[in-house]
ROTI-17950 format. One record per residue (C-alpha): x, y, z. Coordinates in steps of 0.2 Angstrom, whole numbers, padded with zeros to 4 digits, always signed. Layout:
REM residues N
XYZ...
//
This chain:
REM residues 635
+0086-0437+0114+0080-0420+0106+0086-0427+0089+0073-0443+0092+0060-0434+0101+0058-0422+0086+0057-0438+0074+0041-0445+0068+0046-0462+0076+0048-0453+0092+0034-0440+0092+0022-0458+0090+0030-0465+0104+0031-0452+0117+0012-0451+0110+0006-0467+0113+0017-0468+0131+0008-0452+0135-0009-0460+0130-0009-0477+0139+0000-0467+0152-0013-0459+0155-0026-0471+0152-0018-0481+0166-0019-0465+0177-0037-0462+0174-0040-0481+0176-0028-0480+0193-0039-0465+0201-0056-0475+0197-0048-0491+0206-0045-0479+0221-0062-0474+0221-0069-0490+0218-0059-0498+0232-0063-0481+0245-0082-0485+0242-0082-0503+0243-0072-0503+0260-0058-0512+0251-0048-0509+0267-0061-0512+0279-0069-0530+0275-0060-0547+0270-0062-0551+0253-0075-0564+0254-0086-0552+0261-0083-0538+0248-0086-0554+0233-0103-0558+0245-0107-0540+0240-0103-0537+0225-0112-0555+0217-0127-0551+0226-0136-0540+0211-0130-0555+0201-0137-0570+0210-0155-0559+0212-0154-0557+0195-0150-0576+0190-0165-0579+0205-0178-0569+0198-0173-0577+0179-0174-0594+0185-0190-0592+0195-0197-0585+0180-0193-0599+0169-0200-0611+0183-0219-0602+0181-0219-0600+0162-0212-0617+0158-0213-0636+0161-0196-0638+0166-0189-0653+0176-0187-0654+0194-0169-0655+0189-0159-0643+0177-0140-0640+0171-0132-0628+0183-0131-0612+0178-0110-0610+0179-0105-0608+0197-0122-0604+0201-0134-0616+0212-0149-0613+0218-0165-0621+0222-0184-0616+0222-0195-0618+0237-0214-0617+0238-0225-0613+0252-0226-0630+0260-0208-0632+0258-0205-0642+0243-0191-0642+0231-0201-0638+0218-0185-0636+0205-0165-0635+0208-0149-0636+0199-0139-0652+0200-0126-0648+0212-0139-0640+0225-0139-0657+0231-0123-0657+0239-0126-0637+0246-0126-0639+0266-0125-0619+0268-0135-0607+0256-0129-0589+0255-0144-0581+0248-0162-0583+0250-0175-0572+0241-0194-0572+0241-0205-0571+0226-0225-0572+0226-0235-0569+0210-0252-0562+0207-0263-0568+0193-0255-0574+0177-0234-0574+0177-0229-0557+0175-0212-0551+0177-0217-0536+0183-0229-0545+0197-0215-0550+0207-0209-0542+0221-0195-0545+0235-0205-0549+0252-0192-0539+0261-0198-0525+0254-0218-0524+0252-0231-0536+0260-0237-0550+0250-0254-0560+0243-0255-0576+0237-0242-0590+0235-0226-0588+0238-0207-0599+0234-0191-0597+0243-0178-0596+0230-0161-0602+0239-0143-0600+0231-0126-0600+0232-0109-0599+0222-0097-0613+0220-0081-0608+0224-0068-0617+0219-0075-0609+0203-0081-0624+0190-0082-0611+0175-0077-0595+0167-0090-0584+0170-0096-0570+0177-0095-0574+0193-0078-0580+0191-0071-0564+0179-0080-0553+0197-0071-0564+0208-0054-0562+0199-0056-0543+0197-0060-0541+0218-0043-0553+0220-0035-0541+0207-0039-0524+0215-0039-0533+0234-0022-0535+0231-0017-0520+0224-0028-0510+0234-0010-0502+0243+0002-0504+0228-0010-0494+0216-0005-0476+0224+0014-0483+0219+0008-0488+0202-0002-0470+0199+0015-0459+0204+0024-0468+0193+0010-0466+0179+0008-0449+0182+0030-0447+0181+0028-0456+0167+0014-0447+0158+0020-0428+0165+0037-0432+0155+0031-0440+0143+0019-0428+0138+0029-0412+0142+0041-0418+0130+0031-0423+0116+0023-0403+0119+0042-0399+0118+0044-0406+0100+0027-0402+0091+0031-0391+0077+0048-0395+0077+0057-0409+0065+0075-0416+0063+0079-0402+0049+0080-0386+0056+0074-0378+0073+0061-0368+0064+0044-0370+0069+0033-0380+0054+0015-0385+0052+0011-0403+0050-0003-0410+0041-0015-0410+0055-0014-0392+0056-0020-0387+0038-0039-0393+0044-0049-0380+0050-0046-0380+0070-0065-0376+0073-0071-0392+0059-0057-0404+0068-0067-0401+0085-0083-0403+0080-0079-0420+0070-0068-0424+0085-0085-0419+0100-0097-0427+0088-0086-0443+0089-0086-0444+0108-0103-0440+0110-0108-0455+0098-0096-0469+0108-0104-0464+0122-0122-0465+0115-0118-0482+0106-0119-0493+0120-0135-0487+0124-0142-0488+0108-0134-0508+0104-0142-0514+0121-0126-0514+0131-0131-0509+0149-0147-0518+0147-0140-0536+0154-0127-0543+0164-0122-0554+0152-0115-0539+0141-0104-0534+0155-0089-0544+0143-0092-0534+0130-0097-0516+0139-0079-0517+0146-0073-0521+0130-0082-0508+0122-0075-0495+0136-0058-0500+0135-0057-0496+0115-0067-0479+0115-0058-0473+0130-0043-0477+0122-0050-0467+0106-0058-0453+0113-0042-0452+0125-0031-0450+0109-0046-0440+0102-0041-0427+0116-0023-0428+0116-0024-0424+0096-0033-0410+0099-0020-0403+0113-0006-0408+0101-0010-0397+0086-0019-0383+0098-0002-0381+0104+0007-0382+0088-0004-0369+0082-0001-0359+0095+0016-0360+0092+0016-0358+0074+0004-0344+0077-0012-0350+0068-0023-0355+0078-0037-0343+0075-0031-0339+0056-0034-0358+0054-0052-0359+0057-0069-0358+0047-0076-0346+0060-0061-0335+0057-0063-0333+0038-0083-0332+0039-0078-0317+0051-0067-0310+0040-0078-0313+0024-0092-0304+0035-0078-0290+0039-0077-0287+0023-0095-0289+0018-0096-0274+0030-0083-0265+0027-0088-0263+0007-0106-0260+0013-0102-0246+0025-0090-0237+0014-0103-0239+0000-0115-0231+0012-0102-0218+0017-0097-0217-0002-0119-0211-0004-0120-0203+0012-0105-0190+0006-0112-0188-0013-0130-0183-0004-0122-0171+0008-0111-0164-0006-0126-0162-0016-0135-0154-0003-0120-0140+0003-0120-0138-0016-0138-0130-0019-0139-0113-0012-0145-0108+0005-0163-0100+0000-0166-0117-0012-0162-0128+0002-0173-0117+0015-0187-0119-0001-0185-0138-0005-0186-0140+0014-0201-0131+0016-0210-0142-0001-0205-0156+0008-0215-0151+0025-0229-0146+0016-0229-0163+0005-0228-0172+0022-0243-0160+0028-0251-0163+0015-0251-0184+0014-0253-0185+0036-0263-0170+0041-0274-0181+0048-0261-0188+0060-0260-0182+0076-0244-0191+0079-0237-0184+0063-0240-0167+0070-0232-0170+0088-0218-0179+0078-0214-0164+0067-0216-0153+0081-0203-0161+0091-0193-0164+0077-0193-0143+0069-0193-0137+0085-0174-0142+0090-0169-0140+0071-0177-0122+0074-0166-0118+0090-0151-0127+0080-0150-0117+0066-0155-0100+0078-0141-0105+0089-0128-0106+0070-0135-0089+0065-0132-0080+0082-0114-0087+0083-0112-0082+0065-0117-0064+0070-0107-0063+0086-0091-0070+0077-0092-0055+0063-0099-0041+0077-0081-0044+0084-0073-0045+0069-0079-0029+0061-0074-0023+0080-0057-0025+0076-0055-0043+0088-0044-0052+0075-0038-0062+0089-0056-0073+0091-0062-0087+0082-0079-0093+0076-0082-0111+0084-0084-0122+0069-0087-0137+0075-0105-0138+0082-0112-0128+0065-0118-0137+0050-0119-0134+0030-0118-0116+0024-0117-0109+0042-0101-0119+0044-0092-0115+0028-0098-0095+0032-0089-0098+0049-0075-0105+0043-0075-0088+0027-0074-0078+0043-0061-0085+0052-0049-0088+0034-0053-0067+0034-0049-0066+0053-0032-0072+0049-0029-0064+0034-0031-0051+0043-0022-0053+0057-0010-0058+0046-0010-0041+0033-0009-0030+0051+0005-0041+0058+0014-0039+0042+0010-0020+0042+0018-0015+0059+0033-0028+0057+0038-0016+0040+0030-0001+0053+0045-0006+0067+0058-0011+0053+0056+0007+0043+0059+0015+0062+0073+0005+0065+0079+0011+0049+0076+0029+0050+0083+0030+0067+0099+0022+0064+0099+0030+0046+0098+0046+0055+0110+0042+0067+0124+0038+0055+0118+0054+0048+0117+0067+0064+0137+0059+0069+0145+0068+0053+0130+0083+0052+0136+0088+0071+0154+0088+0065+0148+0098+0050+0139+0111+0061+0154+0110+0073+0166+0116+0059+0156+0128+0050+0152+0140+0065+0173+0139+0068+0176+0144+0050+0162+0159+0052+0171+0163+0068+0190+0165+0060+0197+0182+0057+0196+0183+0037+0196+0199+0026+0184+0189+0014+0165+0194+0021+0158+0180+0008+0168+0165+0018+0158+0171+0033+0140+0173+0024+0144+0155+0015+0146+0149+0035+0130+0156+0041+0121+0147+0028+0130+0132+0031+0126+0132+0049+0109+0137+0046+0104+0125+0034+0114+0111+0044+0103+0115+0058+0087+0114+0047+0093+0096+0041+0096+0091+0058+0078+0096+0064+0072+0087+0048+0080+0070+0053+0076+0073+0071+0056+0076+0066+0057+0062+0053+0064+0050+0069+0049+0056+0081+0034+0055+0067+0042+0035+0062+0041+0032+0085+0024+0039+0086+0016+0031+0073+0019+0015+0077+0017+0015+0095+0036+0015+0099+0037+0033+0108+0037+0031+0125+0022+0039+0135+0020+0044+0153+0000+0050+0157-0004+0059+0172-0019+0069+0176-0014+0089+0172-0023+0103+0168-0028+0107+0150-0027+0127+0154-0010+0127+0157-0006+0123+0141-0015+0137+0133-0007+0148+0146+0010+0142+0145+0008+0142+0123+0003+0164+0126+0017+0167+0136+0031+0155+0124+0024+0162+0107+0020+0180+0112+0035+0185+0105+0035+0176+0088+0017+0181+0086+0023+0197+0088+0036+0198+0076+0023+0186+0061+0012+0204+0064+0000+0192+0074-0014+0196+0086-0016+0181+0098-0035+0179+0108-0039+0164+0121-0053+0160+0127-0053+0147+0142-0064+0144+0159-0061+0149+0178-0062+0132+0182-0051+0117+0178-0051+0106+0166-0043+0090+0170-0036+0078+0156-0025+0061+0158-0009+0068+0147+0011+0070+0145+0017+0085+0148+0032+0085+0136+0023+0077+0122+0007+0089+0125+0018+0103+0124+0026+0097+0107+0009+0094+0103+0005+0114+0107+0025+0121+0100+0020+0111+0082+0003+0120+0079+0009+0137+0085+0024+0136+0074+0014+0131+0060+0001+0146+0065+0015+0158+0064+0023+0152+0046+0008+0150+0038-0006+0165+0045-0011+0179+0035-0003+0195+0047-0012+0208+0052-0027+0195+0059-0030+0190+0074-0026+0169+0081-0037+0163+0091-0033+0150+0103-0046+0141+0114-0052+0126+0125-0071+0121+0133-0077+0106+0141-0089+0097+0129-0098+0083+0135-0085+0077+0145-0071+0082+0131-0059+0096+0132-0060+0103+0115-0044+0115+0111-0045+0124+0096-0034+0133+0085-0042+0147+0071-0030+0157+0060-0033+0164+0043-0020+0157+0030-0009+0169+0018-0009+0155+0005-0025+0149-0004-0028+0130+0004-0033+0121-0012-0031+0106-0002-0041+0093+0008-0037+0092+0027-0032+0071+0024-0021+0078+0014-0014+0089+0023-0011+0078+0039+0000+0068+0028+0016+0067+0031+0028+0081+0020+0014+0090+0014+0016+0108+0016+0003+0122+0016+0014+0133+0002+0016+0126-0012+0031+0137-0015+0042+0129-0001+0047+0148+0004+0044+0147+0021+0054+0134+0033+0046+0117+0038+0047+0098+0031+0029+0096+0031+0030+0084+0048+0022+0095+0062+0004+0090+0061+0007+0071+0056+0020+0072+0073+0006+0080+0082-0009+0069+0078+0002+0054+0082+0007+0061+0099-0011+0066+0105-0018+0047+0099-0005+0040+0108-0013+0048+0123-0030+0045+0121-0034+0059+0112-0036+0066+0093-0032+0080+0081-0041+0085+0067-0041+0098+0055-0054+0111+0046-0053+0122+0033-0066+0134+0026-0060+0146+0013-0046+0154+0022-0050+0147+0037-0040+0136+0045-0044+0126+0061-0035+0114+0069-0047+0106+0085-0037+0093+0098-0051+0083+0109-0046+0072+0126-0055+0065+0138-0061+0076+0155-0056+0066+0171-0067+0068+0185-0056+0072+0201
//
C-alpha cells in the first residue's frame, strides 16, 4: 500500500477519492441543513413539494397573466408542462386557461393580480399584500401529478422524494464520507513528496512555481466562477435553474480541487522546507535585503571616511571650521528667529557635552599625576580628540602600572636573593668566626698566629655586619620589614642616644649638646626601628666628625612636626651632594680608612618612611646636618 500510494497512479486516486469525498460531504451537510429548515421530518412530502413549487407556480402566474394583457391570445392555450391554470376576471369569467384546466375540480393556488393604466410588469401587485384599484383577475392553478413532462416541477418533485427519502440515511452516508475522505486524505499527505525510488523527500513540478503566484492565479479563479453566473444571467430565471446546478457542480468540483492543490504542495513544501524560499515575496524581500544592505554599508562606508577625516584635522582647526560654519549659518539666517532658538538648543548641549569630556579628562590625569594608577578614564561617553586623549591616559595609566609592578616584582626578587644569598653566606662566616677566636685562644709561642686570628675575627665580624646591613636596607626598601607603630615620646630617644653614645663621643674627642622641651612630644613610631634609626646616625657622627667640636643633637615641635636634628662638623672635605650621599655604599671618606659599608643612612631613611616620617640630609661647607621629621599626635 505505501509502495502504490507513493506512485503517481496512486497519489491521483487517493486525490480524486479525497476530492469527490469531500465534495459529497459538503453536499451531505447542505442536504442536512436543507432538510432541518424545510421541516423535512415534520411534514409529509406532499406538503413540503406544495411549498417548495409555490414561488414557481406565482412565477408561471404572474408570466401568463402577463402574456394574457400584452397579447390577443386565445381563450385556450398549450399547457405549460405539468402546469395548469386558469385566468378569472372580475365577474367571474374564464377569461384564458390551459387545456387540461378543464378537467381540474380542485385548484391548489389562487393569486390576485390588478393592473393600473397601461400593462406594466411592475404595476402588479399581490392583493394579499396591499389594497387594490381598478380591475382585478383571479389567476387559479395547479400541478398535474402524475407528472406529464420533464420539467421543473418534475426535476423539484424528484429531488424532494430524493432527499425525503434520505432525510435519515444521509448522517450514515456523511460518516462514511467523512472515513473515507479523513483516510483518504491523510494518506495522500502521507505520500506527498515521497516517490517509489528512494524515501527521500523530492519537489514535484507543482512546487517550482512561486507559492505566492500559484495562489493568487488559484484566488483569482474562484473568485471569477463565482462572479460568472452572475454576469451570464444565471440566477436571473427559473428556467436556468438546469444549468445553475450544472454550473455549481463543475466549479465546485474545480475550485474544490483548486483547494486541495493548494494544501498538497503547501505541505510538500513544508516538508521539503521551501515554502517561504519558493515565493516572489520571498526573493523581492531578499532583493530589497540586499538593496539595503549595500546602501547602508555604503552609507556606513561615507559615514566612517567623514568621521576619519574629521578626527584627522587637529583639535584647534576643528574648533575654527566649526566656528566658520556658525558664522556662515549667522550670517545666511540672522533674520530667523527660529534659527536662533534652534542654534541655542542645539550649542547649548553640545557646550555642556564637550565641558563634561574636558572635566573628566582633567579628573582622570589629576589622579593620575597623584599617583592613582589603579583608575581609569571612562572612554565610552567622550567623543573625537577627547576620546583618543582619554584613552593616551589610560595606555600611560597602564604602562605605568605596569613599569612599577615590574619595579617591585625585581624589588622582592633581589631581597629574596640577598637574604638567602646572605644566609648561605652567614652559615660558613659563623663557622669561620667560630674557629678563628679558638685558634687566637690556643697556647702557641708564635705571637703572629694570634695577631693573624684577631684580624680574622675582626674583619669576619665586619663582613658579617656588612651582609646583615645589606639584608635590612633590601627589607626596608621595599616595604618588606615588618613595622609595629605605637604612640611614644620623641625625647626619649634623644635621652636614651646621650646616655648610649657618651662613651664613644668621648673616646672620638667629641662634645655632645641637646636641646629638647619640658613638654612631650608625642609621635606614632617603633621603638626598635627608631632606635636604629638614632644608633646609624650617631655612629656615623662619631666616624666621620671633626674632634675637638662640639655635636649637637636636637628636637622641636614645628607645625605639628617633630623635627630631630643632627649638626656635626666633618673631618673630611664633603665634595659631595647630599642625593648622593643617601645612596647606598657611599661613604663620606673617600679613603675608605674608617669602618662602614656606606649603608647607614640609606637603612635609616628607609626605616623612618616606613613609619610615616623622613630623613634628609644638609651640607654646608663642613657642616653636616642630618634633620628626621614625623608627625606630632595630639594625645
Amino acid at each position: 500500500m505505501k509502495k502504490f500510494s507513493r506512485s503517481i497512479v496512486g497519489k491521483t486516486t487517493l486525490f480524486l477519492i479525497s476530492l469527490f469525498s469531500t465534495l459529497l460531504l459538503l453536499g451531505s451537510f447542505l442536504a442536512m441543513f436543507i432538510l432541518f429548515e424545510a421541516d423535512f421530518y415534520s411534514k409529509k412530502e406532499d406538503q413540503l413539494f406544495y411549498f417548495a413549487a409555490e414561488e414557481f407556480v406565482y412565477r408561471d402566474s404572474f408570466d401568463e397573466f402577463g402574456l394574457y394583457l400584452s397579447s390577443s391570445n386565445s381563450e385556450k392555450v398549450e399547457d405549460n408542462g405539468n402546469f395548469v391554470f386558469e385566468i378569472v376576471d372580475v365577474d367571474g369569467n374564464v377569461v384564458k386557461r390551459s387545456r387540461s384546466a378543464e378537467v381540474v375540480e380542485d385548484w391548489q393556488y389562487e393569486y390576485y393580480f390588478y393592473e393600473n393604466g397601461e400593462y406594466d410588469y411592475d404595476g402588479f401587485r399581490n392583493l394579499e399584500d396591499k389594497e387594490f384599484t381598478g380591475d382585478y383577475y383571479i389567476i387559479k392553478s395547479t400541478i398535474i401529478n402524475p407528472f406529464q413532462t420533464n420539467d421543473k416541477y418534475s426535476f423539484l418533485a424528484n429531488s424532494i422524494n430524493l432527499l425525503y427519502r434520505l432525510r435519515y440515511n444521509i448522517y450514515l452516508l456523511a460518516l462514511i464520507l467523512l472515513v473515507v475522505d479523513v483516510y483518504s486524505f491523510v494518506s495522500l499527505i502521507s505520500a506527498i513528496g515521497y516517490n517509489n525510488e528512494n524515501d527521500k523527500l523530492h519537489s514535484g513540478l507543482l512546487n517550482k512555481v512561486p507559492f505566492d503566484l500559484l495562489l493568487v492565479i488559484s484566488a483569482l479563479i474562484i473568485f471569477v466562477s463565482f462572479l460568472i453566473p452572475d454576469y451570464v444571467g444565471l440566477f436571473s430565471g427559473i428556467e436556468h435553474l438546469g444549468v445553475l446546478i450544472i454550473y455549481v457542480i463543475v466549479f465546485s468540483i474545480v475550485d474544490l480541487a483548486i483547494i486541495m492543490g493548494l494544501i498538497t504542495t503547501f505541505i510538500s513544501r513544508l516538508k521539503t522546507k521551501t515554502l517561504i524560499k519558493n515565493t516572489i515575496t520571498y526573493q523581492i524581500v531578499m532583493l530589497l535585503k540586499k538593496i539595503l544592505l549595500f546602501g547602508l554599508k555604503l552609507i556606513k562606508t561615507i559615514t566612517a571616511g567623514a568621521i576619519n577625516l574629521i578626527i584627522a584635522i587637529p583639535i584647534v582647526w576643528k574648533a575654527v571650521v566649526a566656528t566658520m560654519f556658525i558664522l556662515f549659518l549667522d550670517f545666511l539666517f540672522h533674520n530667523f528667529l527660529a534659527y536662533h532658538f534652534i542654534k541655542f538648543i542645539v550649542l547649548l548641549p553640545l557646550v555642556v557635552y564637550l565641558a563634561i569630556n574636558m572635566k573628566q579628562l582633567k579628573d582622570g590625569a589629576e589622579r593620575l599625576a597623584n599617583g592613582d594608577l589603579s583608575n581609569k578614564i571612562a572612554t565610552k561617553h567622550l567623543i573625537l580628540d577627547f576620546k583618543k586623549h582619554g584613552e593616551n591616559l589610560n595606555q600611560v595609566s597602564k604602562g605605568m602600572s605596569i613599569a612599577v609592578e615590574d619595579r617591585l616584582k625585581s624589588e622582592r626578587m633581589k631581597t629574596e636573593l640577598i637574604t638567602n644569598v646572605s644566609h648561605d653566606i652567614k652559615t660558613p662566616l659563623t663557622s669561620i668566626i667560630n674557629y678563628a677566636s679558638l685558634i687566637g685562644e690556643e697556647d702557641t709561642e708564635n705571637q703572629k698566629i694570634k695577631e693573624y686570628s684577631e684580624v680574622l675575627v675582626r674583619q669576619s665580624e665586619r663582613l658579617k655586619r656588612l651582609i646583615e646591613d645589606l639584608v635590612e636596607v633590601s627589607k626596608a626598601s621595599t616595604g618588606n620589614l615588618e613595622v609595629n607603630l605605637s604612640p611614644c615620646d620623641a625625647n626619649v630617644f634623644l635621652t636614651q642616644a646621650s646616655g648610649e653614645y657618651a662613651e664613644k663621643l668621648e673616646n672620638s674627642r667629641l662634645t655632645l649638646i641637646t636641646k629638647q622641651p619640658d613638654e612631650e612630644i608625642r609621635i606614632m613610631a617603633d621603638g626598635r626601628r627608631m632606635w636604629r634609626i638614632f644608633d646609624n646616625l650617631m655612629n656615623n657622627i662619631c666616624k666621620y666628625a671633626q674632634p675637638e667640636t662640639r655635636v649637637y643633637l636636637s628636637i622641636e615641635n614645628n607645625d605639628d612636626q617633630a623635627v630631630i636634628t643632627f649638626k656635626n662638623t666633618s673631618k673630611e672635605q664633603l665634595d659631595i651632594s647630599e642625593e648622593e650621599l643617601m645612596e647606598r655604599f657611599t661613604r663620606g671618606d673617600h679613603s675608605r680608612n674608617t669602618e662602614g659599608n656606606g649603608l647607614g643612612l640609606s637603612i635609616a631613611k628607609s626605616l623612618a618612611e616606613l613609619q610615616n616620617g623622613s630623613l634628609k640630609l644638609e651640607i654646608d661647607g663642613d657642616l653636616f646636618k642630618a634633620i628626621l621629621s614625623f608627625p606630632v599626635i595630639q594625645f
